[in-house]
C-alpha positions as CSV (number, residue, x, y, z in Angstrom):
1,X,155.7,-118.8,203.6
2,X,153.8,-119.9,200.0
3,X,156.0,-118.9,197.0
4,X,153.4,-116.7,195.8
5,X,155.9,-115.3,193.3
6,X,158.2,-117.3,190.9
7,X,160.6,-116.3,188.4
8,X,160.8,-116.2,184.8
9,X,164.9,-116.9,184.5
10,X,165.6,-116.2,180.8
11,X,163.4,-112.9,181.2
12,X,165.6,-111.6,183.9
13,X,167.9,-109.0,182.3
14,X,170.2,-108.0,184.6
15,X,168.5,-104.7,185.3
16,X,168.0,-104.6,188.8
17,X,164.3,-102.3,188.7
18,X,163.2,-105.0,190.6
19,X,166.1,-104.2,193.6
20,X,165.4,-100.4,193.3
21,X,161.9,-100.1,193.8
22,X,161.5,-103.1,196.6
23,X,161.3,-101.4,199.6
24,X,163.0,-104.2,201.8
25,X,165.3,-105.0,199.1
26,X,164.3,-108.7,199.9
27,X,165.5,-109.5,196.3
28,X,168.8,-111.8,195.9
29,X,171.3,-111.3,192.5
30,X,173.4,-113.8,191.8
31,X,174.8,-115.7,188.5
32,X,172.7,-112.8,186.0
33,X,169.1,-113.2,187.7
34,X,167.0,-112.1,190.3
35,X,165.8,-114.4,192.7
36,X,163.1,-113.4,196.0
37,X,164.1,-114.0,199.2
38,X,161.0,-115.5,200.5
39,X,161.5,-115.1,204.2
40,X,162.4,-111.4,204.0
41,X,159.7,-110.3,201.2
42,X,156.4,-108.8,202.3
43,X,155.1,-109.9,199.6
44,X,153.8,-106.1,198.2
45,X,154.1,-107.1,194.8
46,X,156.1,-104.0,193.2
47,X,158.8,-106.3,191.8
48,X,156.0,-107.8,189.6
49,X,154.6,-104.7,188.7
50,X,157.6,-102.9,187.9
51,X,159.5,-105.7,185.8
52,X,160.1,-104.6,182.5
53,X,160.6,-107.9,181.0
54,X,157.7,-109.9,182.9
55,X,160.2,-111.9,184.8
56,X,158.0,-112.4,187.8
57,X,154.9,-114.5,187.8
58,X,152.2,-115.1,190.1
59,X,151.6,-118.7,190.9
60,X,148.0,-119.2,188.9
61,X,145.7,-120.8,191.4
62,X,143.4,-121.2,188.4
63,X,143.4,-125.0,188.4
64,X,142.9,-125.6,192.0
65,X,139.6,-123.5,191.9
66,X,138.6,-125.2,188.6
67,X,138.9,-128.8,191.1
68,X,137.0,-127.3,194.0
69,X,134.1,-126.8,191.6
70,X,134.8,-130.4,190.4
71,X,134.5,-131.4,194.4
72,X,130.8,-131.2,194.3
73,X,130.7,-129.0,197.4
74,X,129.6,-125.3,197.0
75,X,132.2,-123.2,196.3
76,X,131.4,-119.6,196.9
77,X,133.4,-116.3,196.2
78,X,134.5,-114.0,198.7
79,X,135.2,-111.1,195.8
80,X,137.2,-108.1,196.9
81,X,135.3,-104.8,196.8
82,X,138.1,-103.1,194.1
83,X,136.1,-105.1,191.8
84,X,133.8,-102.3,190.6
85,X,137.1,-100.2,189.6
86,X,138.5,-102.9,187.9
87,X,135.4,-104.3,186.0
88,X,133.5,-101.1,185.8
89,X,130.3,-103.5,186.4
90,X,127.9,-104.2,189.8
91,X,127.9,-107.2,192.0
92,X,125.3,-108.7,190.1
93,X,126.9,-108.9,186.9
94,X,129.9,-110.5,188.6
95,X,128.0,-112.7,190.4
96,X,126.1,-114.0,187.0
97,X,129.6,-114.3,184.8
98,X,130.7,-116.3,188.2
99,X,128.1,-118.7,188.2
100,X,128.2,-119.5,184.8
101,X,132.0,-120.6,185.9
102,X,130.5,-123.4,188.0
103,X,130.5,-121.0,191.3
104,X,127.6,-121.8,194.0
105,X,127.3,-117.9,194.7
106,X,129.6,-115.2,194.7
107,X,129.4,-112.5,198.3
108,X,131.2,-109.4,198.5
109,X,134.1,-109.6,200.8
110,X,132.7,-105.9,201.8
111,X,130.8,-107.9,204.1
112,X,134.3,-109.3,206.3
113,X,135.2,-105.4,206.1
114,X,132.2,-104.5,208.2
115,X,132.9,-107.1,210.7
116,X,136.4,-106.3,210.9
117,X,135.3,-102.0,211.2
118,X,133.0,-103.4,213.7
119,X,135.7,-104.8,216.0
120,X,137.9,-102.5,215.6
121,X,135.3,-99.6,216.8
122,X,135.1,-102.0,219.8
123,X,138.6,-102.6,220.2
124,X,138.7,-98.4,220.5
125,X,135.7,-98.2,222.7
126,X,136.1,-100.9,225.4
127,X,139.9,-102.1,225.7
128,X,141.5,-98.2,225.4
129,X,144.6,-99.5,223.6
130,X,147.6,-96.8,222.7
131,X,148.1,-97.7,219.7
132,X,146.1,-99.8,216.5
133,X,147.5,-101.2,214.0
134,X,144.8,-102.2,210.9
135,X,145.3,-106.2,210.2
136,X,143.5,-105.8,206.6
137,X,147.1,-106.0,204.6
138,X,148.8,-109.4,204.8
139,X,151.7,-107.4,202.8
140,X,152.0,-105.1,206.0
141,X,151.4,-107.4,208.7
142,X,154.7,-109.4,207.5
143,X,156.4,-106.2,207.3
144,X,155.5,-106.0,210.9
145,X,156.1,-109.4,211.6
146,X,160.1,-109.4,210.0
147,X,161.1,-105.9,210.1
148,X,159.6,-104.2,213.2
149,X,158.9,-106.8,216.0
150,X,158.4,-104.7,219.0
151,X,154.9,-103.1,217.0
152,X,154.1,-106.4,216.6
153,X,152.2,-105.1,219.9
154,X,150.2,-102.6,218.2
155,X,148.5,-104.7,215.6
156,X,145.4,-105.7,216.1
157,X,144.5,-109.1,216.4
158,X,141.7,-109.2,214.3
159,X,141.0,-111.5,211.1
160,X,141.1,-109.7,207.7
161,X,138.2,-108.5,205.8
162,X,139.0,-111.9,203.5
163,X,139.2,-114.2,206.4
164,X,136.2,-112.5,208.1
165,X,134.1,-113.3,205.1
166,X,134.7,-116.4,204.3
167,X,134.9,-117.7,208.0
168,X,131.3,-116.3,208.0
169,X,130.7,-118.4,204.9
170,X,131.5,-121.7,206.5
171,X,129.5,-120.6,209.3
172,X,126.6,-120.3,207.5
173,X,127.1,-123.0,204.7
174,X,129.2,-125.8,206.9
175,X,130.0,-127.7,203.8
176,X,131.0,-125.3,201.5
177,X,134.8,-124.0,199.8
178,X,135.4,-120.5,199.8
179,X,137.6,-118.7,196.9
180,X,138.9,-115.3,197.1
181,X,139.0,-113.0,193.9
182,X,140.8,-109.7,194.1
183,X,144.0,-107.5,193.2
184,X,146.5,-108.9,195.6
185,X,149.6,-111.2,195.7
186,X,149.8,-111.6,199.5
187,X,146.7,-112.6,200.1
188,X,147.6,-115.9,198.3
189,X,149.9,-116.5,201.2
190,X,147.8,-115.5,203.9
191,X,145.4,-118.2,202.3
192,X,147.7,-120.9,202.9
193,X,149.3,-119.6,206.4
194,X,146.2,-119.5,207.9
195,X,144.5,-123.2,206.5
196,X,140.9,-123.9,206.9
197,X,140.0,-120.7,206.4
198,X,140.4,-119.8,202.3
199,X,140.9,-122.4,200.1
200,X,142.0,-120.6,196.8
201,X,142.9,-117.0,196.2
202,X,142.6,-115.6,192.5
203,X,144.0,-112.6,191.3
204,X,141.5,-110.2,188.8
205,X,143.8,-111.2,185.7
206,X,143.2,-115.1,186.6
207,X,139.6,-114.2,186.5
208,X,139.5,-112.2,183.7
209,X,142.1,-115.4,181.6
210,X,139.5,-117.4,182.7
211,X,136.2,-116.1,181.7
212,X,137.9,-115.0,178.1
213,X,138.8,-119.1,177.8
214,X,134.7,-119.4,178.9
215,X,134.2,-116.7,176.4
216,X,131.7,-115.1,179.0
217,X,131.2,-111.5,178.8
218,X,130.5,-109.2,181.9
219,X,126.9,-107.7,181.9
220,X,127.5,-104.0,181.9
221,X,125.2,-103.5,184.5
222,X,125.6,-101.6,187.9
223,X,123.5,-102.0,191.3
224,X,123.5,-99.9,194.0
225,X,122.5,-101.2,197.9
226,X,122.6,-98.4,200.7
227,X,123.5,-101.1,203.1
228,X,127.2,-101.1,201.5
229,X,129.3,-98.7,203.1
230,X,132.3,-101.0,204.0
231,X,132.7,-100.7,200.0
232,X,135.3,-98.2,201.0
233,X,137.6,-100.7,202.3
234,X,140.0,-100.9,199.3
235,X,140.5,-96.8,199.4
236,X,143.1,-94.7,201.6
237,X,141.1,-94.0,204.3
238,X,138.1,-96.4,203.4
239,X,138.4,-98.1,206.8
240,X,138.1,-94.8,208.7
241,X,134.9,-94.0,206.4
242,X,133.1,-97.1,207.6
243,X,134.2,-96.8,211.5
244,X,133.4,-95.0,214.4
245,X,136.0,-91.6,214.6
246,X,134.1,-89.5,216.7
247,X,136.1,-91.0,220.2
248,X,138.2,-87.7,220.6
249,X,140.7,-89.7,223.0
250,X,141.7,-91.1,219.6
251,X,143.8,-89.4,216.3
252,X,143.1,-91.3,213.0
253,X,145.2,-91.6,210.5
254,X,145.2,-93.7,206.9
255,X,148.8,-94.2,205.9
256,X,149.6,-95.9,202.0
257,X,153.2,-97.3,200.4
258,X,154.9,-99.2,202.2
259,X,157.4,-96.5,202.5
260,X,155.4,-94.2,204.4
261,X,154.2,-97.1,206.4
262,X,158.0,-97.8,207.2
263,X,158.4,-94.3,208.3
264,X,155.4,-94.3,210.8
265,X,156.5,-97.9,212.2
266,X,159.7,-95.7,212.7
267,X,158.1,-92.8,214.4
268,X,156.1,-95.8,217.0
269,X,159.0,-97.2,217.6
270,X,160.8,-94.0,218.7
271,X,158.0,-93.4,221.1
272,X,156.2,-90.4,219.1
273,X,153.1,-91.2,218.7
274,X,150.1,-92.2,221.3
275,X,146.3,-92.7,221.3
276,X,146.3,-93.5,217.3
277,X,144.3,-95.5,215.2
278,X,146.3,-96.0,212.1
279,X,145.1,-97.6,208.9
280,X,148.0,-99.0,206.9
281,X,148.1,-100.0,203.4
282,X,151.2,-101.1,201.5
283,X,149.7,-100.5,198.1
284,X,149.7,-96.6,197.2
285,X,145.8,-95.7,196.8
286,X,145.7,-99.2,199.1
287,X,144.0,-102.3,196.8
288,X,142.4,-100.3,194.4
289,X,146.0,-99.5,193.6
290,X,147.0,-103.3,194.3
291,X,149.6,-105.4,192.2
292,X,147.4,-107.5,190.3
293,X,144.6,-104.5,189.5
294,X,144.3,-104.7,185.9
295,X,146.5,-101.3,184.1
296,X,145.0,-100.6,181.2
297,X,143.7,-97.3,180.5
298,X,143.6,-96.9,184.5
299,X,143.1,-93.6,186.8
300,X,143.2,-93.6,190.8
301,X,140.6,-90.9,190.4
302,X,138.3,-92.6,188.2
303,X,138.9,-96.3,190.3
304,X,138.4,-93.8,193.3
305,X,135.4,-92.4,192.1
306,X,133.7,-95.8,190.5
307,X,134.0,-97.6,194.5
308,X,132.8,-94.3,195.8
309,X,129.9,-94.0,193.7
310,X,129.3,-97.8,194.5
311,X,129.4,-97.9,198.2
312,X,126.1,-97.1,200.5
313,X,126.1,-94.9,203.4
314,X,125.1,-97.4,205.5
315,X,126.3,-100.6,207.2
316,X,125.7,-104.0,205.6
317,X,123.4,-105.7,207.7
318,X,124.7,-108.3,209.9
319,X,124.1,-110.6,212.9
320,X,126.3,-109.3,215.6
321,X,129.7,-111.1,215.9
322,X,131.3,-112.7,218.6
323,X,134.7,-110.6,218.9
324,X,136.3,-114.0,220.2
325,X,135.9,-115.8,216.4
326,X,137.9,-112.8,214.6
327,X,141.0,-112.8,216.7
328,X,144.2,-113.8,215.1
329,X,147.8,-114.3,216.5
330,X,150.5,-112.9,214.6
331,X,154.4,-114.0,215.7
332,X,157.7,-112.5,214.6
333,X,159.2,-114.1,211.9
334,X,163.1,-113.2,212.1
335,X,165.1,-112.8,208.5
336,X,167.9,-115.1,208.4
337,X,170.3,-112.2,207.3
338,X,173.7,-112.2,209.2
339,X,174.6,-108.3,209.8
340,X,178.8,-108.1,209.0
341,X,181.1,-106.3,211.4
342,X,182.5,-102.5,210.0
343,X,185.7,-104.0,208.9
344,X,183.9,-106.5,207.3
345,X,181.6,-103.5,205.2
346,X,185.0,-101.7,205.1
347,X,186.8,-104.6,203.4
348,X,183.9,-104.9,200.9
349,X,183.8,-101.4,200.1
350,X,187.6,-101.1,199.4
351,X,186.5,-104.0,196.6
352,X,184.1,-102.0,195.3
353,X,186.6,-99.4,195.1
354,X,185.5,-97.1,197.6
355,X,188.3,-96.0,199.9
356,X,186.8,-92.9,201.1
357,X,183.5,-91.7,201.9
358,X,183.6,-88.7,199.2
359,X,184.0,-92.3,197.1
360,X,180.8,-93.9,198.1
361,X,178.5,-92.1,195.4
362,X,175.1,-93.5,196.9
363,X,173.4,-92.9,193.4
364,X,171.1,-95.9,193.9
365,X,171.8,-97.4,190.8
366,X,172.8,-100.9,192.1
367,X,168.9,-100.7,193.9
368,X,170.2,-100.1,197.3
369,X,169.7,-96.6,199.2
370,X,173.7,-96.5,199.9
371,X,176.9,-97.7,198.8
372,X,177.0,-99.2,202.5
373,X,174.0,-101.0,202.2
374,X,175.1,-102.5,199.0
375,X,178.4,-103.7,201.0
376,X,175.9,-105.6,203.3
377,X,174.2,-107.0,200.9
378,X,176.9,-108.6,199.4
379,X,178.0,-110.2,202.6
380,X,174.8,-111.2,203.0
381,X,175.1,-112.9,199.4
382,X,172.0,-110.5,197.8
383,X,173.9,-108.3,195.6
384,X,177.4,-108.9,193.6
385,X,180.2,-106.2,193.4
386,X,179.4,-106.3,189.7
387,X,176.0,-104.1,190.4
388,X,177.7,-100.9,190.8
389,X,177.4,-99.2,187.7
390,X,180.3,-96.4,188.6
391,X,182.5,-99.4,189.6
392,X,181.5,-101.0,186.5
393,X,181.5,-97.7,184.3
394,X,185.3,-96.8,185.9
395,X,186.5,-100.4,185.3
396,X,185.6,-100.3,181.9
397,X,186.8,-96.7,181.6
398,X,190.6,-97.4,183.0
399,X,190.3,-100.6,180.9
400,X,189.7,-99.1,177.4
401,X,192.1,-96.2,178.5
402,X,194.9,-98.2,179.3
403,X,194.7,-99.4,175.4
404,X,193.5,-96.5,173.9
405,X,196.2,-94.8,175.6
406,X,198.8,-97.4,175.1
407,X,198.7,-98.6,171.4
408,X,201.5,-97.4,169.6
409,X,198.7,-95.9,166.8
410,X,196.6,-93.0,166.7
411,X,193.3,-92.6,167.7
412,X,191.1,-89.4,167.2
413,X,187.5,-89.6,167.8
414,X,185.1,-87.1,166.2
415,X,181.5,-86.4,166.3
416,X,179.2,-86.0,163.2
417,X,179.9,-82.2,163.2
418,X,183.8,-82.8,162.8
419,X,184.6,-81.8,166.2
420,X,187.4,-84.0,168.2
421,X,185.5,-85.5,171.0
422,X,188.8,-87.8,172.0
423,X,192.6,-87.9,171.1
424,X,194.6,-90.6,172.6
425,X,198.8,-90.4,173.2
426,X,200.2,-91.5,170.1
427,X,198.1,-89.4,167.6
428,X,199.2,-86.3,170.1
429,X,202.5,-87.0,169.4
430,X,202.2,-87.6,165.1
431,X,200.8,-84.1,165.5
432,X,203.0,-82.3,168.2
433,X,199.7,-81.5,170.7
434,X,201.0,-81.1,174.2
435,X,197.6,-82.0,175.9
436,X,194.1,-83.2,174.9
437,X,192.4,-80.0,175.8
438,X,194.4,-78.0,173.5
439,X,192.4,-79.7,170.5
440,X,189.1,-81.3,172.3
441,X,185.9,-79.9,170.6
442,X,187.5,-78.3,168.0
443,X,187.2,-78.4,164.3
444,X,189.7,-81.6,163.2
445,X,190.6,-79.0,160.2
446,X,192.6,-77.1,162.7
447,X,194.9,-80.6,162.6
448,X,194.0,-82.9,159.8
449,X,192.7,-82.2,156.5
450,X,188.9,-82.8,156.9
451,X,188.0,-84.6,153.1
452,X,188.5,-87.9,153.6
453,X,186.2,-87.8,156.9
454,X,183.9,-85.5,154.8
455,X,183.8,-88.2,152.2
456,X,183.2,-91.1,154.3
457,X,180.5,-89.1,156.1
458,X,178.8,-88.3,152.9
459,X,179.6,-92.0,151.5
460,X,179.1,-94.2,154.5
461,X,182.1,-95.9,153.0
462,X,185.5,-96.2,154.9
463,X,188.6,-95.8,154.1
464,X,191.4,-98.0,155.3
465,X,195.1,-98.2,155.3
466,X,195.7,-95.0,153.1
467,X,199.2,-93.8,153.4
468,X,199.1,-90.1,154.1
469,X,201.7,-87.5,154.1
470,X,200.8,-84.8,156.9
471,X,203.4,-82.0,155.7
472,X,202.8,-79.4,158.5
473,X,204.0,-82.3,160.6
474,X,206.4,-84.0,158.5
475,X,204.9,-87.4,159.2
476,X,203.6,-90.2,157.2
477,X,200.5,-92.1,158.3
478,X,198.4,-94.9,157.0
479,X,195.3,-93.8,157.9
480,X,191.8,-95.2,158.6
481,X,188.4,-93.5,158.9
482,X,185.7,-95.5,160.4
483,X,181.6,-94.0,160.6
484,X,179.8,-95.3,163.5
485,X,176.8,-94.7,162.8
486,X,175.1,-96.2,165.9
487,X,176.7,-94.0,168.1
488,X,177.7,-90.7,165.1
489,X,181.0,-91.1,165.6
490,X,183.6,-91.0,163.3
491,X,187.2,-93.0,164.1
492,X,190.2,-92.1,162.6
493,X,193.3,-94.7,163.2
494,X,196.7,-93.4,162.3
495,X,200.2,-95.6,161.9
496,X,202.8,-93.9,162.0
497,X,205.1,-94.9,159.3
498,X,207.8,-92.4,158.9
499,X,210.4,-94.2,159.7
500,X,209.4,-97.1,157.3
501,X,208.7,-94.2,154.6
502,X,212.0,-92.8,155.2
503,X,214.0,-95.9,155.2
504,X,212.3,-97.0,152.1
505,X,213.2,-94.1,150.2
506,X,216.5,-94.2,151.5
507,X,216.5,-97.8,149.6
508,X,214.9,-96.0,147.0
509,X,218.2,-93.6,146.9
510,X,221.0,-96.3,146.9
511,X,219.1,-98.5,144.3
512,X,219.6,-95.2,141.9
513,X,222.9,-94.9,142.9
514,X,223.7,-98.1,142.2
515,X,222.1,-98.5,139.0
516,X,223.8,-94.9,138.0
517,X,227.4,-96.2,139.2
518,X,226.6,-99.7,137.2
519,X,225.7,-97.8,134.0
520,X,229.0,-95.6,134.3
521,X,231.2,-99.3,135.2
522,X,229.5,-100.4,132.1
523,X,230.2,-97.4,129.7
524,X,233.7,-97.2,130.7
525,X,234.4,-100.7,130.1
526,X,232.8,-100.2,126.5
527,X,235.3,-97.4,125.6
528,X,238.1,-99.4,126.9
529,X,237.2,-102.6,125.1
530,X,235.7,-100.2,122.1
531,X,239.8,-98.7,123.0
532,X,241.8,-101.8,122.9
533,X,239.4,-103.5,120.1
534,X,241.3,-100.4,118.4
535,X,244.3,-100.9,119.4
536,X,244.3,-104.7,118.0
537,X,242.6,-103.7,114.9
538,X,245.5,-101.4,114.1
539,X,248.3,-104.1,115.2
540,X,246.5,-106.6,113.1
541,X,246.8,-104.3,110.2
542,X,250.6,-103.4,110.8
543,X,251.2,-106.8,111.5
544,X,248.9,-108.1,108.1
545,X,251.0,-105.6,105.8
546,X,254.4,-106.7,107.2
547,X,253.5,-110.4,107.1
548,X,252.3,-109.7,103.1
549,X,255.8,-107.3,102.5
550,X,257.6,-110.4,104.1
551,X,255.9,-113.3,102.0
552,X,256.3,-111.4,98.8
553,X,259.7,-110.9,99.6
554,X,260.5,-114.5,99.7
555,X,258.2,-115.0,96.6
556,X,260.5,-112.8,94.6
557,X,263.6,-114.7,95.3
């Protein structure tokens, strides 16, 4: 199989749109990216047009058309008929801007879609089959091919409109190189799988690159030929215009999406359904709603209405075809996926923390249908246990609620309105609050005094480490209060220091004590040496006056 679509790797962010919205989830996540599974995908090109990061890319095919022209063979375009709703402008104006490119001649691959309609009318009218398949969409005939081999029976053998057309090319001009222009991705591998046929497929936004780097402007001119019915091709039901239906052995039905296609592959396979012609389209609105159609400013009633009003009511005319050089083989081409036994999906649940089935939420977020589905996918090595967002989410909740929950401070969490959106353990129990739901969307002033988380509110500053006294509970905190403003929070942190507060004033007491008890040792010993500094005085006095008396005394005699 071509890898028709590459990946971007730094674009992929992890978001898994691409899983969720492919309908064989033929997409592999591994290491932080996306990667396609090329022998499972079909090809239908939703993960390209559904990427919201532009992770997937087409492989431009722009070069290798540029050296056909170079070859100096004729290179003539086979251009798909959903041209007119995406350029708004006729075949003739398409087919001027083309061969200003260097082009030999541009056809309408309208003209392979009446060949094809032509053998399928006979397919109806001379071999009676129970069941057709249409063989226009590569994207479903690999769906057919991979996913539902026992209908490979029921799908006709018959060359696409693209291969029809330019087969008929080489026919008439031996020499020449055909290139196919229109809105699809598969079609660049059903280029290469069947070789010979086209030699380079361009998708509308190659085209339109390429004539803005020519700087050659589309003529807004529109033509009409009555000889154009098979114009309808790229429409539900366009095929069914062009053909035959009046065979009332037959039911036909047009069936788009590749989801609805699944479901009537299902219905064929259970044996309900008989004598049916059934046009299948994998694109929704089939390829006027293709991948690769250009967006802007589009309508599928306006790109409707522009092929309607552009097609004839008549067949192209055409020399009659032998129904021998249209047939093509298709073969089943088996996915290599292994399919795990139920203990081994059983055992792989449990990781994802499903023990139960009420556990298995099946909400689709990972991109898988169900939570079992997921499990085979990562046996299969497609998906990683980390995809499940309610894995992920009640990881990351028991996580931050083990250490909300067990940090010894105090955390209330409050919206802009000042009502308590989360209370953790410890704050509970600074505040005496037997359970979280006693306080929970309340008004924090029926706990806390509201100011400070009025103030940061109103001053987008915060306050940190403030040592607060809560009286009604008898506690000191130091207290933080944090604005998120991201997410209009406010966070309040409390520590409780009580204890420290308590034992520092209890320093606070015996340091008085001790300084009062100092200052009475010190005044008492003042009086008693202010006492015995008496005392001497006196007994220095007595002792003066004797000694004089005594010393006169002796002086006398």
């Amino acid at each position: 199989m071509a890898k028709c679509l590459t990946l971007k790797k730094s674009n992929c962010k992890n978001c898994y749109k691409c899983i969720r919205h492919c309908p064989v989830k033929s997409i592999r996540f591994s290491g932080n990216q996306a990667h396609i599974i090329d022998d499972e995908c079909i090809l239908c090109g939703q993960c390209f047009v559904v990427c919201p990061q532009n992770a997937k890319q087409i492989v431009n095919e722009t070069e290798k058309a540029k050296v056909l022209l170079e070859s100096g063979e004729p290179v003539i375009v086979s251009l798909a008929p959903s041209f007119v709703a995406n350029y708004n402008v006729g075949i003739g104006a398409m087919r001027e801007a083309l061969k200003k490119l260097g082009f030999f001649d541009v056809e309408e691959t309208a003209i392979g879609a009446s060949i094809v309609k032509t053998e399928y009318d006979r397919m109806l009218r001379e071999d009676h089959p129970d069941i057709v398949i249409s063989s226009c969409c590569h994207s479903v005939n690999l769906l057919i091919q991979k996913y539902f081999p026992n209908e490979l029976q029921y799908l006709a053998d018959v060359l696409s409109p693209m291969q029809a057309h330019c087969a008929d090319i080489k026919k008439r001009y031996p020499n020449a190189k055909t290139v196919f222009i229109g809105p699809c991705v598969a079609k660049k591998d059903e280029a290469d799988h069947y070789a010979g046929i086209v030699d380079a497929v361009l998708t509308f936004e190659e085209l339109t690159n390429w004539l803005e780097e020519a700087k050659i402007t589309l003529s807004p001119e529109m033509d009409h030929d009555e000889y154009s019915r098979a114009r309808f091709f790229p429409t539900t039901g366009g095929i069914l215009k062009t053909m035959d239906t009046s065979n009332p052995e037959y039911t036909y039905l047009a069936i788009d999406g590749v989801e609805n296609c699944i479901s009537a592959l299902k219905d064929i396979e259970s044996g309900n359904v008989h004598k049916c012609f059934i046009e299948m389209s994998a694109c929704v609105g089939s390829c006027i709603g293709g991948p690769v159609m250009e967006k802007y400013h589009r309508s599928p009633v306006r790109d409707y209405m522009a092929v309607a009003d552009f097609a004839g009511k008549k067949d192209f005319k055409l020399e009659p075809t032998d129904p021998i050089s249209v047939r093509k083989r298709f073969s089943i081409i088996e996915p290599n996926a292994e399919v795990p036994t139920e203990a081994e999906i059983t055992a792989i649940l449990r990781q994802m923390g499903k023990f139960k089935p009420s556990d298995e939420l099946n909400c689709g977020s990972c991109g898988y249908d169900s939570c079992r589905a997921k499990a085979i996918a990562i046996y299969q090595g497609k998906a990683e246990i980390s995809m499940c967002l309610p894995y992920l989410k009640d990881r990351a909740e028991s996580f931050s609620d083990n250490i909300v929950n067990n940090t010894p401070n105090g955390i209330i969490v409050l919206n802009e309105n000042l009502e308590v959106q989360q209370i953790n353990t410890a704050a509970r129990k600074i505040m005496n609050i037997r359970s979280a739901s006693d306080i929970l969307g309340d008004q924090v002033i029926r706990i806390l005094d509201p100011k400070p988380f009025i103030e940061v509110l109103r001053t987008g500053r915060s306050v940190r480490d403030e040592r607060v006294y809560l009286a009604e509970y008898d506690k000191y905190v130091e207290q933080t209060v944090i604005h998120d403003s991201e997410y209009h929070v406010l966070i309040c942190l409390m520590r409780d220091v009580t204890d420290e507060e308590t034992e520092r004033e209890k320093k606070e007491s015996i340091s008085r004590q001790t300084v009062e008890i100092a200052d009475k040792v010190v005044d008492k010993q003042m009086r008693i040496v202010q006492e015995i500094a008496s005392l001497l005085g006196e007994t220095a006095a007595e002792t003066k006056i004797a000694l004089t008396k005594l010393k006169e005394s002796i002086s006398d005699e």
